[in-house]
C-alpha positions in Angstrom: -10.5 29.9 8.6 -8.2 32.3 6.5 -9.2 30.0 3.6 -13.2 30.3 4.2 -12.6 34.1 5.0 -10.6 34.3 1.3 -13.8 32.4 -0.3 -16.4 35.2 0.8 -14.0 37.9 0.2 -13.6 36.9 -3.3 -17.2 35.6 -4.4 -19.8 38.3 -1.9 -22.5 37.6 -3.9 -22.5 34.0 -4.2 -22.8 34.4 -0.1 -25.2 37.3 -0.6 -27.6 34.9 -3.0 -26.7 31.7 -0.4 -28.4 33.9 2.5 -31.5 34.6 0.2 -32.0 30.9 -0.6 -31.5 30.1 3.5 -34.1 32.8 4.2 -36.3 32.1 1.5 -35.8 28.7 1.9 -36.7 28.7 5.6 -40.0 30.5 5.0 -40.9 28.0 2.5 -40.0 25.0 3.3 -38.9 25.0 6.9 -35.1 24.6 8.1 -35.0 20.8 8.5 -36.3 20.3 4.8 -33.8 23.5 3.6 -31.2 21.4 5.1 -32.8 18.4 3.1 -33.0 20.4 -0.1 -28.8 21.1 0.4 -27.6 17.6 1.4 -30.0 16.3 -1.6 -28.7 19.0 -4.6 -24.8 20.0 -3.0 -23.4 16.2 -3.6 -24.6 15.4 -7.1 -23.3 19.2 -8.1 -20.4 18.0 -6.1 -20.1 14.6 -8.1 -20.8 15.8 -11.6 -18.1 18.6 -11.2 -15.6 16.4 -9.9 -16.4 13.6 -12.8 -16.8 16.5 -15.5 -13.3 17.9 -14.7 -12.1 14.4 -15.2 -14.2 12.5 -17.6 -16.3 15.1 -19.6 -19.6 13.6 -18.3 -22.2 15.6 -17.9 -20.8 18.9 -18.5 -18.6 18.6 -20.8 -14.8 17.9 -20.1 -13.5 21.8 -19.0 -10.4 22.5 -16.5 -10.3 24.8 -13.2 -7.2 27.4 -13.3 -6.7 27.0 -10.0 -5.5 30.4 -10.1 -7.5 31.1 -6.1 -5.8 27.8 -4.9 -4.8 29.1 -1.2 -7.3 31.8 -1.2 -10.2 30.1 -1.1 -12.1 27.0 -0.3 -11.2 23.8 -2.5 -12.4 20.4 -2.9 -10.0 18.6 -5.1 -9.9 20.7 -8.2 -12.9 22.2 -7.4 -14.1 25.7 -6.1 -16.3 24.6 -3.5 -18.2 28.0 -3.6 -19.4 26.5 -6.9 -21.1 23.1 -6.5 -22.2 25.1 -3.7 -24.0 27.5 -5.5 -26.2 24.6 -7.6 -27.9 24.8 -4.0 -30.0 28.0 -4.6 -30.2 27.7 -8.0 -31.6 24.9 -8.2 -33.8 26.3 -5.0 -34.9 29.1 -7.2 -35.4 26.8 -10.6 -37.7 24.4 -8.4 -39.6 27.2 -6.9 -40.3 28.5 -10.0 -41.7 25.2 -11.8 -44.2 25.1 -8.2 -45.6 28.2 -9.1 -46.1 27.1 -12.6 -47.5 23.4 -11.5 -49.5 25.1 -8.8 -52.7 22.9 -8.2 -51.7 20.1 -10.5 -51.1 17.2 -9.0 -48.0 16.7 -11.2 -45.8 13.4 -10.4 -42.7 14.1 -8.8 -40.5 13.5 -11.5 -42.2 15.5 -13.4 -41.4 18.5 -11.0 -37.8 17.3 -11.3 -37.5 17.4 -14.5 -39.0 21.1 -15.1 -36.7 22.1 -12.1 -33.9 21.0 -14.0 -34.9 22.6 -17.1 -35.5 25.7 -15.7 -32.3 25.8 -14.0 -30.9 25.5 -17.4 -32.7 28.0 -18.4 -30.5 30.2 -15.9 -27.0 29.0 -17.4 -27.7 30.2 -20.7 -26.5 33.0 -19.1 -24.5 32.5 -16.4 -22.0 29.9 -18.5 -21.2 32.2 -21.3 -20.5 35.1 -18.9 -18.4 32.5 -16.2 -16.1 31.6 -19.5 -15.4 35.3 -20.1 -14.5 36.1 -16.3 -11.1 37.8 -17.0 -13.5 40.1 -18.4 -15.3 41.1 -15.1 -14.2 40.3 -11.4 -14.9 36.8 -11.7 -11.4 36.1 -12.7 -10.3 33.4 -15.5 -11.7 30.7 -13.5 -12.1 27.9 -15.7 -12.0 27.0 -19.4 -13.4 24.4 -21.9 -10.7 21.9 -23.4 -12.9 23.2 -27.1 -14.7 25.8 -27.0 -18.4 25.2 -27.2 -20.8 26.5 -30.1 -22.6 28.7 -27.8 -20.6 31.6 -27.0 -17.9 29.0 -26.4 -20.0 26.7 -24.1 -20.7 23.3 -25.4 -23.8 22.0 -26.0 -22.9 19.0 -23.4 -23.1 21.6 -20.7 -26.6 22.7 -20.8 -27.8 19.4 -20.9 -25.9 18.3 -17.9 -27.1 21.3 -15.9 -30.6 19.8 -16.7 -29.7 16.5 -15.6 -27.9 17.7 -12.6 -30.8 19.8 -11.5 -33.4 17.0 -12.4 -31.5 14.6 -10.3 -30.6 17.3 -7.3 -34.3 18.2 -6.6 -35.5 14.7 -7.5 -33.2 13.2 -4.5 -34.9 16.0 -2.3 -38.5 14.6 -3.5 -37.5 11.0 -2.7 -36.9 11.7 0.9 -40.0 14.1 2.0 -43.5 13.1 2.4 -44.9 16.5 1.3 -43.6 18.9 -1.4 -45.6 21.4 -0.9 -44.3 25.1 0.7 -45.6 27.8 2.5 -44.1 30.4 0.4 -43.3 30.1 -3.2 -42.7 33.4 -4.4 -39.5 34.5 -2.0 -37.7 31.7 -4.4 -39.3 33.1 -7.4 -37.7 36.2 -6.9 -34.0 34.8 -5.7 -34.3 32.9 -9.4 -34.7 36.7 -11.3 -32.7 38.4 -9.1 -29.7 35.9 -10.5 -30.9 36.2 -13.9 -30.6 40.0 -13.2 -27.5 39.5 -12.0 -25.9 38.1 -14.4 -27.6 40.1 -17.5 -26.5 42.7 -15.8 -23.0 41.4 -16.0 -23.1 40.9 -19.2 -24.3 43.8 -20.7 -21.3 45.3 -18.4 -18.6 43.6 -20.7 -20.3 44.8 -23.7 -21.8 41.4 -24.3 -25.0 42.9 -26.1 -25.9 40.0 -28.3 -25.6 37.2 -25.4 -27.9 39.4 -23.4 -30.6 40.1 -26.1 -30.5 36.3 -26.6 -30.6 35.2 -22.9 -32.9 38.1 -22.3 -36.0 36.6 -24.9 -35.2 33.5 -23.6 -36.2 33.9 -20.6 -39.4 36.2 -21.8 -40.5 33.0 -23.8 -39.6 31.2 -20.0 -41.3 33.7 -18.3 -44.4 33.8 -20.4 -44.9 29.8 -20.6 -44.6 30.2 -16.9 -47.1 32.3 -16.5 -49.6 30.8 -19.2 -49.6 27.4 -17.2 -49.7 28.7 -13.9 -52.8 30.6 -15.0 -54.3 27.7 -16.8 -56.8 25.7 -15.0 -55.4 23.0 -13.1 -55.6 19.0 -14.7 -55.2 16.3 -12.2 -51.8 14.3 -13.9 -51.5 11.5 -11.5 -51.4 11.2 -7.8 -48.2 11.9 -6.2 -46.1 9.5 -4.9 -45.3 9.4 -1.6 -41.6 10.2 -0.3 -39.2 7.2 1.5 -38.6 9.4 4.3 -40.9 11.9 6.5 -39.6 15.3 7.3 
């Protein structure tokens, strides 16, 4: 108890942006497929931390400090706040490529796949500002073994956070009949509110050029959002049907 306790005392807004996703989440989707969406997207963040901390693969190899060891919640090496977190963001990433794909009857993986992508999209942020957490009240949480080309975050990483978020939501697919949600936007907004978030953060620490860049990013993001979502609607393929009903 002391140890969960520690874990929201040192990372409130991860819990803050957890309760949006369970809200949101909940008016979208329902609780039994939210709890669907977490068991699908929690263990493969789960695995690929645990293997990336070890083997490299698919982040890139990097190292915990360990430095909250006894103050908050660990598994193995690993904060478990942060596989955690891959819950709403890839929540938010795959709400997001719905409202693009709205009335397309795009394959499943192909909604995977731009949920991945788009939850990329987020770490081109939130990576380079988690490797310079001494600098704000994250705390020196973890580091690369070689610092990365950008802004010290290798290359490896961004596509692993595509594959990890491809693979999350496409689990999630696999085991419901229907994707489709009641409420789209809620998620939309959780998915800005952490890009805010951590913009914000990063113009904090003086971080001006990783925020212009992240920033037009995700006005280029934003913009091929919009353009497709407002583009009339081209039947892809039928979607396959899940394993599982929920």
């Amino acid at each position: 108890m002391d140890l969960l306790v520690g874990t929201f005392v040192l990372r409130p807004y991860v819990f803050a942006f957890l309760a949006v996703f369970i809200a949101a989440g909940v008016a979208d989707l329902g609780w039994r497929r939210t709890l669907a969406f977490t068991a699908s997207v929690w263990p493969v963040a789960l695995v690929a931390e645990l293997s990336s901390t070890r083997t490299g693969f698919p982040f890139g190899f990097y190292q915990y400090t360990g430095l909250t060891v006894g103050r908050e919640l660990f598994i193995a090496d690993v904060p478990f706040i942060d596989s955690l977190s891959f819950v709403f963001l890839a929540y938010a990433a795959f709400c997001l490529a719905r409202a693009a794909l709205a009335g397309r009857a795009a394959p499943r993986w192909v909604m995977a796949v731009a949920s991945g992508g788009l939850m990329m999209a987020l770490d081109v942020v939130i990576d380079p500002l988690a490797v310079r957490g001494d600098r704000w009240f994250l705390g020196p949480m973890f580091a690369y073994a070689t610092p990365g080309l950008y802004f010290g975050v290798p290359l490896s990483n961004f596509a692993g956070w595509v594959i990890v978020g491809a693979a999350g939501v496409g689990v999630y697919l696999a085991v419901i009949s229907d994707d489709s949600g009641r409420r789209v936007w809620p998620g939309v907004a959780l998915y800005y509110a952490v890009l805010g978030f951590n913009l914000t953060m990063t113009v904090e620490i003086g971080e001006l050029l990783l925020a212009a860049i992240g920033a037009t990013i995700h006005l280029v993001v934003a913009l091929s959002v919009w353009s497709i979502h407002r583009k009339p609607g081209a039947e892809l393929r039928p979607q396959s049907r899940g394993i599982q009903r929920l």
